[in-house]
Each structure stands twice: as structure tokens, then as C-alpha cells.
C-alpha positions as CSV (number, residue, x, y, z in Angstrom):
1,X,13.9,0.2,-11.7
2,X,12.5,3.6,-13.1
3,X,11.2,5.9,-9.9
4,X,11.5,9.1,-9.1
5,X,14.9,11.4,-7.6
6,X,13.7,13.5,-4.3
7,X,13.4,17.2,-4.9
8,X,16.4,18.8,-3.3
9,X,14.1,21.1,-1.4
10,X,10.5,21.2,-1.2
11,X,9.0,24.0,-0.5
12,X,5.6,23.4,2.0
13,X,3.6,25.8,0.5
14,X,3.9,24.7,-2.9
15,X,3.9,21.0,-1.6
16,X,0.5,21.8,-0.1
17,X,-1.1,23.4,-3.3
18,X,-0.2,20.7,-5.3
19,X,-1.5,17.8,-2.7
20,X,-5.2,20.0,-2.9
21,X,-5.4,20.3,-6.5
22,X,-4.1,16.1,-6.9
23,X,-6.9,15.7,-4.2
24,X,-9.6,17.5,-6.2
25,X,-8.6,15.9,-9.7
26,X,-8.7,12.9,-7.9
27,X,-11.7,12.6,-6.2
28,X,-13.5,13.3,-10.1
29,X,-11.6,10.8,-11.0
30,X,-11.8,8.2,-8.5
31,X,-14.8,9.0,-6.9
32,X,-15.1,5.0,-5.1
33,X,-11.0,4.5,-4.5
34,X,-10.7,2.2,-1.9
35,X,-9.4,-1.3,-1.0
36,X,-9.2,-3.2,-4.0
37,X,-8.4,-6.5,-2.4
38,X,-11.9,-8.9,-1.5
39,X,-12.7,-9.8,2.5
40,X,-15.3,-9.4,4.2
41,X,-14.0,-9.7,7.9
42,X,-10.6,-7.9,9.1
43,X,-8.4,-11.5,9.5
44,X,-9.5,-11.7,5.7
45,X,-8.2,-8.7,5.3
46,X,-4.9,-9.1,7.3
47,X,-4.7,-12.3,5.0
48,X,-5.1,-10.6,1.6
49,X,-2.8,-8.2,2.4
50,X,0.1,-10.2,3.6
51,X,-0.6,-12.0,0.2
52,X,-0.5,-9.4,-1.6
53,X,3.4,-8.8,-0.9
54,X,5.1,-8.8,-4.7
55,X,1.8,-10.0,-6.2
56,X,-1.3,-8.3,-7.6
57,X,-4.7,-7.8,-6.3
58,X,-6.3,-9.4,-8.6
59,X,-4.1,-12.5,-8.1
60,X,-4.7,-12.5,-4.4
61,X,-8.7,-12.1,-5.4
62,X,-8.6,-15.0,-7.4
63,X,-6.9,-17.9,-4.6
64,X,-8.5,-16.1,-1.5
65,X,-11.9,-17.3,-1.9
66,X,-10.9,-21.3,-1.4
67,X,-8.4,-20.2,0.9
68,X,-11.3,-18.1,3.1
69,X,-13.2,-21.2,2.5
70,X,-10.9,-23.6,4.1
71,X,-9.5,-21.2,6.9
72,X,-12.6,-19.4,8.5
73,X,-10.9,-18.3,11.6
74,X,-7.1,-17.4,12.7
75,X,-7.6,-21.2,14.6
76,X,-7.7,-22.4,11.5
77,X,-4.7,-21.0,10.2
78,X,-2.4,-21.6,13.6
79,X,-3.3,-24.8,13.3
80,X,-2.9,-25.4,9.9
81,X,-0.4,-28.2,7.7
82,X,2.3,-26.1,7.0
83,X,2.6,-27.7,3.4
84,X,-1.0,-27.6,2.6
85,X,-1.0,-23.7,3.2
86,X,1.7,-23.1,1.3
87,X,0.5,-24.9,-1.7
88,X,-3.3,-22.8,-0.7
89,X,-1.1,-19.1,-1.7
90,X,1.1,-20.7,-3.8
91,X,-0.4,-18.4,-6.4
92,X,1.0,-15.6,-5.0
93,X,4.6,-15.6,-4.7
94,X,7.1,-16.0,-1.9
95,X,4.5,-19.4,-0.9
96,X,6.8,-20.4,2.4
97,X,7.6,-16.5,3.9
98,X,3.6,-16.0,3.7
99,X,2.5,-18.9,5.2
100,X,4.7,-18.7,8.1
101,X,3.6,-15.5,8.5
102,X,0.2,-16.1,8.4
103,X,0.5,-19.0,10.9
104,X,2.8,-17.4,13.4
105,X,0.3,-14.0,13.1
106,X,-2.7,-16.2,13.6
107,X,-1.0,-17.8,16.9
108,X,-0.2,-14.5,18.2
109,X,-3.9,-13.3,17.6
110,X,-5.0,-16.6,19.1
111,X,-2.7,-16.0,22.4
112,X,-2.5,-12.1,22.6
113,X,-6.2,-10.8,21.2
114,X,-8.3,-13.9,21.5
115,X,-8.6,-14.7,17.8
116,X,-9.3,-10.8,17.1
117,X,-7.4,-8.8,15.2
118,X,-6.5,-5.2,16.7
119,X,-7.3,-2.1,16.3
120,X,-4.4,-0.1,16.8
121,X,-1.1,0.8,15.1
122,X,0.6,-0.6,18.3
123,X,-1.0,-3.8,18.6
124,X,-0.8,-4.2,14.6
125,X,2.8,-3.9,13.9
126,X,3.4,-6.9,16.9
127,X,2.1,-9.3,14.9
128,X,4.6,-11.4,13.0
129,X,4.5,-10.4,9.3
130,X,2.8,-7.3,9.8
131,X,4.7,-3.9,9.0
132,X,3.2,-0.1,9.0
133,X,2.2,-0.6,5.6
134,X,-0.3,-3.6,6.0
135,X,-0.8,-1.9,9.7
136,X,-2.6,1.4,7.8
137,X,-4.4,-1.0,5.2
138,X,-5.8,-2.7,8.4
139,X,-6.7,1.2,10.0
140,X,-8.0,2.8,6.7
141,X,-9.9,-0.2,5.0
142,X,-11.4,-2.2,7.4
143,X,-12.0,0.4,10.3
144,X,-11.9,3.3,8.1
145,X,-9.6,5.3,10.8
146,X,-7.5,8.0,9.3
147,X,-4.5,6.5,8.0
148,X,-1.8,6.1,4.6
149,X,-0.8,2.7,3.8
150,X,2.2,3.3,1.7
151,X,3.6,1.5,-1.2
152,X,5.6,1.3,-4.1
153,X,2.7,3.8,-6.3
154,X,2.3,6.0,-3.3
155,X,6.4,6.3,-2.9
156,X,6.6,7.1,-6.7
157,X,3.9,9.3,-7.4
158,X,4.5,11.3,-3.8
159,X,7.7,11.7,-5.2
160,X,7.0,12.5,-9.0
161,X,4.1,15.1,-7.6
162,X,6.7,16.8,-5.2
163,X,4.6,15.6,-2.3
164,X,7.5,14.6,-0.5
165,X,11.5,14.5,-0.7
166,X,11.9,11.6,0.7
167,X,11.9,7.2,0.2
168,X,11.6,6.2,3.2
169,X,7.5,4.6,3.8
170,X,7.4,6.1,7.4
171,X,8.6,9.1,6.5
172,X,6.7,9.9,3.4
173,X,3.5,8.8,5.5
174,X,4.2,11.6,7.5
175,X,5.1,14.2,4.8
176,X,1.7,13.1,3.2
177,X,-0.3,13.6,6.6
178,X,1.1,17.1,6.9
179,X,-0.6,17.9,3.2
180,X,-3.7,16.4,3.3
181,X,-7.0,16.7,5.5
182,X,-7.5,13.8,8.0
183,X,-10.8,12.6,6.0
184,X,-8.5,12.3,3.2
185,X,-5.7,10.3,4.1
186,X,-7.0,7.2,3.3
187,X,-8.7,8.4,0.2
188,X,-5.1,9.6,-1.2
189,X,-3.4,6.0,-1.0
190,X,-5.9,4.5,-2.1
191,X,-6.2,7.2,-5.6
192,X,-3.0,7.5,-6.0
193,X,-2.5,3.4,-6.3
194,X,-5.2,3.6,-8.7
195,X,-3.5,6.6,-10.9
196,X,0.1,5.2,-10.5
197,X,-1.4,1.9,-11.7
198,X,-3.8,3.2,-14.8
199,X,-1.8,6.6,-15.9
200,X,1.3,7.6,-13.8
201,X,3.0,4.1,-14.7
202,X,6.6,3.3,-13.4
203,X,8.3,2.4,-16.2
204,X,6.5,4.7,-19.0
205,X,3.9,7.2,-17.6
206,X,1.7,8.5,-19.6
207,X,1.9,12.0,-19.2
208,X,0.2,13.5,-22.5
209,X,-3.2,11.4,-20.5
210,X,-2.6,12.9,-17.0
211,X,-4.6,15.2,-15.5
212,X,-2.4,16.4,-12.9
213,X,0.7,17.0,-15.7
214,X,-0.2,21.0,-15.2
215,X,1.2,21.4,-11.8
216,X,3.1,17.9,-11.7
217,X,6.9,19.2,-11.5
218,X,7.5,16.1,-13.3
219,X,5.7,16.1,-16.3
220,X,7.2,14.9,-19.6
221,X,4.9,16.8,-22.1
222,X,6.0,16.9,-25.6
223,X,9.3,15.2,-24.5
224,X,10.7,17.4,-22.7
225,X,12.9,16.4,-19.5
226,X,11.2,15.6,-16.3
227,X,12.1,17.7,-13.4
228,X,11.8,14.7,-10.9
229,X,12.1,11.3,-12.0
230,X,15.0,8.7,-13.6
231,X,16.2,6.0,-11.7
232,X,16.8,5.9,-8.2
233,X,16.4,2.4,-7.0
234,X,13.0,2.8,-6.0
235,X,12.3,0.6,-2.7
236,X,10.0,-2.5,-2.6
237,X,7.7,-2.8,0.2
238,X,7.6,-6.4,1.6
239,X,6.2,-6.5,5.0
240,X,7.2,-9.9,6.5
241,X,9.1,-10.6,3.5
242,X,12.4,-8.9,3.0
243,X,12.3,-5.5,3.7
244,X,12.9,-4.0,7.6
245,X,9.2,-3.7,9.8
246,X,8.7,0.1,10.1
């Protein structure tokens, strides 16, 4: 899969002018970035997320209001027919990992946090299914609490901005927090989602269209040879699914 090659050294300096001129373009340009999955409570949001896993958004938006519907509390899901919530997220891939997970989080909120779902890193990453990354969705879009949630965009652009030399989730998360302003955190998962998914594209991005391609190390302008990118085996992020909890 097309992703980007880690900078063989990154200077800070230069890492942190570039993360404050990707903030300002991006705050024009995604003024409102935010969750783009639909809840109104934080087990909702738990839910979508887990769903989410090696689907799209907008798929998880379009099952999750009959699903809400028919599982209004984290009772309801412990308890739940294992068969009749796997056909419920069907729609989203991986069916039987994400119901289990959902089930086995759901009894764990039931036994350790009364029903409620936590509010801390610590408590998050306990729950069965739950990794840092849907931890930090949890933090930043429900409680908005300073936080990165990082994914398969945020690895790739981090990477193709020189934000970061690294693939590693955790360790980009923390690359990331060292470049940006605490208020921001959030803000710059959630904009760069939006630009790796509407301009910086894995496969072909389009550069000539970008309005970072001026300082982006990576730029192909006029054809010419990016200095980060090609293939590198870019990681997927599947937390309960297949990939180690960090």
C-alpha cells in the first residue's frame, strides 16, 4: 500500500514550523473539523468507533441509528443475542470481532464503571476492544480533553508533512503533541483525516490542489520526485481487531 518513508532525520525546528503553518492553512480550511461519526452519548460513541475499524464513517452512520435504537444502554449490549448483533453491524466489516468486542466492553463497563464509560486514558484502554486510538477519539470528541487519536491519514500525512519520522501510532502521538499547542491536538487529527481523505489521498494525492505543497517536503509538483513518500507498508489501525492494543 502507497504511504510514506520516515525522514532519516527530522530536524525539530523545521518540524515545528511546518506543523504551525499546516495548522493555520488548516484551520481556513477546516474551520468545523471534528468527529465525523453520529452519537449523541459517549457508549454511542465508543460503539461507532469500534465499528468504524476497516469501514467508513459514513457506513457506520448509516447502521448505527437502528442499532442505537435497539441497544440504548451498555445492558443492552452485555446482554445481547450474540447472532442478532452480529447481523445489527454486519454492514461494517469484521461482523463477529466487533460484536464480541462490544459485548465483552459493555460487560466490563456494566461490572467495573456501572454502565458508564470512563474518562481517562487508563480506564479506556482496559476495556476489551478498546486501543489508544479509539481511547483519544473517546478524550477529544466526546469530552473534548486534549488528545490525538491516530490513524492510518494521521500516520501518512504526519509522515508526508515531516511531522514525525516514525510509524508507530503511540509514538507519532507523541511526536505530534511536541509540535502542536494543547488546544490544537484534537483539532489536527481531526483536519488532517479530513485533508488526507479530500486532497492528500494515499494512493494518488493531489498535490497541484494542496495548499500545504509549499512547505510539504513531499510535494510532487509538476512531477517531480517526492522527497518522502513510496511504499512502506503503511500500518492499519484495528483496535480490537488485529493489530497490538497500544
Amino acid at each position: 500500500m502507497p504511504g510514506c518513508r520516515p525522514q532519516k532525520r527530522l530536524d525539530p525546528a523545521e518540524a515545528r514550523s511546518r506543523a504551525r503553518k499546516a495548522l493555520r492553512v488548516m484551520h481556513k480550511d477546516y474551520p468545523n473539523a471534528g468527529v465525523t461519526l453520529d452519537f449523541t452519548t459517549p457508549l454511542e460513541l465508543l460503539v461507532a468507533t469500534i465499528l468504524s475499524a476497516q469501514s467508513t464513517d459514513k457506513k457506520v452512520n448509516e447502521l448505527t441509528p437502528a442499532l442505537f435504537a435497539e441497544y440504548p444502554d451498555a445492558q443492552a449490549y452485555a446482554n445481547a443475542d450474540r447472532t442478532e448483533l452480529e447481523h445489527a453491524v454486519r454492514p461494517s466489516g469484521f461482523f463477529r470481532n466487533k460484536a464480541k468486542s462490544i459485548r465483552e466492553c459493555c460487560r466490563m463497563l456494566l461490572e467495573k464503571h456501572g454502565g458508564e464509560v470512563p474518562k481517562t486514558m487508563e480506564e479506556l484502554v482496559e476495556l476489551p476492544g478498546v486501543g489508544r486510538k479509539t481511547a483519544n477519539v473517546l478524550l477529544a470528541g466526546h469530552w473534548h480533553q486534549p488528545a490525538i487519536p491516530v490513524d492510518t491519514h494521521v500516520t501518512r500525512l504526519a509522515c508526508r508533512l515531516g511531522l514525525t519520522r516514525n510509524l508507530d501510532p503511540v509514538k507519532i502521538e507523541f511526536d505530534l503533541q511536541k509540535l502542536a499547542p494543547r488546544k490544537d491536538w484534537a483539532f489536527l487529527s481531526h483536519a488532517l483525516i479530513l485533508h488526507g481523505r479530500k486532497v492528500c489521498i494515499a494512493r494518488k494525492p493531489k498535490c497541484p490542489e494542496c495548499r500545504m505543497s509549499g512547505f510539504c517536503p513531499s510535494a510532487e509538483i509538476g512531477g517531480q520526485r517526492p522527497v518522502v513518500g513510496g511504499r512502506c507498508g503503511e500500518p492499519e489501525f484495528r483496535d480490537g481487531l488485529q493489530t497490538p492494543r497500544h
